[in-house]
N, C-alpha and C positions, 0 to 999 in steps of 0.2 A: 504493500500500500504506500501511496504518498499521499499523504492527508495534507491541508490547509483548513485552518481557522479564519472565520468570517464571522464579527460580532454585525449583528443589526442592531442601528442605534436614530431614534429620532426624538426631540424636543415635545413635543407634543405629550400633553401627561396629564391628565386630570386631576389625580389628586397628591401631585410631586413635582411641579411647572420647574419645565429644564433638568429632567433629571440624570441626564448622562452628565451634565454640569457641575453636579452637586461636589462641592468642597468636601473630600475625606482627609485630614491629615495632609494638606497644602498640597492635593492632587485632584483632580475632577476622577467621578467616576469614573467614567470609560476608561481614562488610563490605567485607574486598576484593574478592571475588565480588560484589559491589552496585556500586564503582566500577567493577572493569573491564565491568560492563554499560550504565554511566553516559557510562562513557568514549566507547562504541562509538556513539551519538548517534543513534539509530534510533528510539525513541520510551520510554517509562515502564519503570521496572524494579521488580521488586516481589520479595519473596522468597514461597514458601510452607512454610511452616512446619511438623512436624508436633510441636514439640514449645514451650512458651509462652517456656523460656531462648530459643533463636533469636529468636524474635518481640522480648521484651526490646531483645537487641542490638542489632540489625536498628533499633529506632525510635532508640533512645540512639542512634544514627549518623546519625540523622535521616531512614530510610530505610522504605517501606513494605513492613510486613509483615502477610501475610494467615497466622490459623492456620486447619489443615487435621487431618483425620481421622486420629489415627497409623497406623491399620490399614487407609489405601487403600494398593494391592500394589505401585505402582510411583510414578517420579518424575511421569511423565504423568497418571497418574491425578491426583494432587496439585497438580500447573499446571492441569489441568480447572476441578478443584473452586475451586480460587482465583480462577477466572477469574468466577464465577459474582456473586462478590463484586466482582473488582475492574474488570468491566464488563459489570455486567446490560445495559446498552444494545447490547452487540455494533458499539461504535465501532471495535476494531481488530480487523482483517482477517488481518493475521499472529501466530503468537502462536510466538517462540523459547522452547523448554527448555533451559536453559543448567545443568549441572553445577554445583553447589556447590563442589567440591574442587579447581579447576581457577587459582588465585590469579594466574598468569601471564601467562593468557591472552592476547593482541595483541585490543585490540579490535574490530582492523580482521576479525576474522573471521567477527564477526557480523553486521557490512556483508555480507561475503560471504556468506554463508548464509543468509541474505533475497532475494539479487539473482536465482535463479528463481524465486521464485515472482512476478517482478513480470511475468508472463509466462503464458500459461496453459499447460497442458502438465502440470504437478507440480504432485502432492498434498502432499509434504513436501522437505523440504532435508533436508542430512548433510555430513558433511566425510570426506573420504579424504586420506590422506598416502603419500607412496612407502614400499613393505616396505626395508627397509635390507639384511638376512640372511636366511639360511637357518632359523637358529634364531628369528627374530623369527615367521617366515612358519608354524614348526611348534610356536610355543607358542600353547597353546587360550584363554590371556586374551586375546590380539592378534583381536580379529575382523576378518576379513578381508569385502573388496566385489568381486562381480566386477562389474567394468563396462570398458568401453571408451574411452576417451577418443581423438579424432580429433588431430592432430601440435597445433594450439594450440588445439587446446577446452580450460575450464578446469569444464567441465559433462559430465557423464555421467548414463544413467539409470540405476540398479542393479537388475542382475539376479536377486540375489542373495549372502545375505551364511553367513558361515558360521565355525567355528574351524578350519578346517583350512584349509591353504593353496590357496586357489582364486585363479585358476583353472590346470588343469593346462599345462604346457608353458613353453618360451621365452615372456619379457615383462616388463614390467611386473607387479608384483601390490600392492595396495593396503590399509593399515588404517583400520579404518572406527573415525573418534570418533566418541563419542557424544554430539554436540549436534545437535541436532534445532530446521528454523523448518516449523511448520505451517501451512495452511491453518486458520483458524479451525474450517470445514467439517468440514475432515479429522480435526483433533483431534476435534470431537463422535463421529466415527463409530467412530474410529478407538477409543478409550476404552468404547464401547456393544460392541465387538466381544469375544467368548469369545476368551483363549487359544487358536491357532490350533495344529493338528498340529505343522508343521514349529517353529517358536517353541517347543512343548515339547521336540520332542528336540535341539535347538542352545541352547536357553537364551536363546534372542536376539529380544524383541519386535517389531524392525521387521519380520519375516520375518511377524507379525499381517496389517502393512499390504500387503504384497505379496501374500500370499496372498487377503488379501481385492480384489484387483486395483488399488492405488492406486499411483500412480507417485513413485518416491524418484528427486531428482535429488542425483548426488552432486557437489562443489564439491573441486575439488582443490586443493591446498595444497601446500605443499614442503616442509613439516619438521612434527614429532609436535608432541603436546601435552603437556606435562607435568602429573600427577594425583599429588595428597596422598595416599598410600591407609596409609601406615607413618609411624613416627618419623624414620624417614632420608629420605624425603623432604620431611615438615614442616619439618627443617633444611636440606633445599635452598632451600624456598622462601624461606625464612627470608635465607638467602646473595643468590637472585637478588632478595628484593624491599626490598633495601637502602632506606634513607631518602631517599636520591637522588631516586626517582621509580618511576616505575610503567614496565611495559613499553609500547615503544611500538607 
């Protein structure tokens, strides 16, 4: 595999106004979103920009940024388009979506969520974590995966993803991050592809690629991610990503 990292990053934020901007320990977000992708040591990172302040930042850090369309609809759409620039040659084979708001992140995750497709078998990666609660499992931002996982697989295929707590009965049940390593392939298709039925009524894009028949394998993990989306959690990160160091 030759992998490339492609964060999607735009201004636009409801309840976090300019949040790839936000000041952590005399650095804007996205830059740290640029190290922890730097960190994870997989191949080139690049941001995609929809908006020219990011792009700014992003080089002042000495970091590559490509700008993008602000009115393409999704994050994927936007790592597409960037790719188009940041390798007409189609040297890399994988191409990670990695989250802009995610400043915490463990590098090592993105090792992980590469490591099937070095296999054939899967069109895309994903990350699932164990549901904690009741209430986690019945709030509709938590998207859930059903998939199977065998006593030490740490790969599953997803069957399906949804906001309600699936699947029913005694078990395990799983939340599905949204960081995404694609097939190069996959991404083209998968981006050419209309809105799929199921994806407009759940809200939820990857159910595009399964409906269109592609296979998501999901990467299990043991604990959540933490996401910027408020003030009180910009001041978390703010607490965990002390001047110390970065997560390991």
């Amino acid at each position: 595999m030759n992998p490339i990292v492609v964060i999607p990053a735009r201004l636009a934020s409801t309840r976090l106004p300019n949040k790839p901007l936000a000041d952590i320990h005399g650095k804007p977000m996205i830059v740290h979103m640029l190290e922890r992708g730097l960190e994870a040591d997989i191949g080139p990172v690049a941001i995609a920009c929809g908006d020219p302040e990011i792009a700014d930042a992003v080089r002042q850090a000495g970091g590559h940024a490509v700008l993008t369309d602000p009115a393409l609809p999704s994050g994927s759409d936007r790592v597409h388009a960037a790719l188009a620039e940041l390798d007409p040659d189609r040297k890399h084979d994988v191409v990670v979506n990695l989250q802009g708001d995610v400043p915490t992140l463990p590098p090592h995750w993105l090792r992980a969520i590469v490591a099937p497709l070095d296999k054939p078998g899967f069109d895309i990666s994903t990350v699932v974590v164990p549901i904690q609660s009741e209430e986690e499992a019945n709030t509709a931002s938590f998207v859930k995966a059903a998939c199977a996982f065998g006593y030490h697989d740490t790969v599953a295929p997803a069957l399906y993803f949804s906001r309600q707590p699936i699947p029913w009965g005694d078990g395990p049940r799983w939340h599905h991050v949204g960081i995404y390593a694609f097939r190069r392939v996959a991404l083209d298709r998968f981006v050419a592809l209309a809105p799929s039925q199921l994806e407009r009524r759940e809200g939820l894009e990857q159910l595009r690629a399964l409906e269109d028949g592609m296979r998501i394998a999901c990467v299990r993990l043991e604990h959540g991610l933490f996401g910027v989306d408020t003030p009180d959690d910009l001041e978390r990160a703010r607490q965990i990503l002390d001047p110390k160091g970065s997560p390991a």
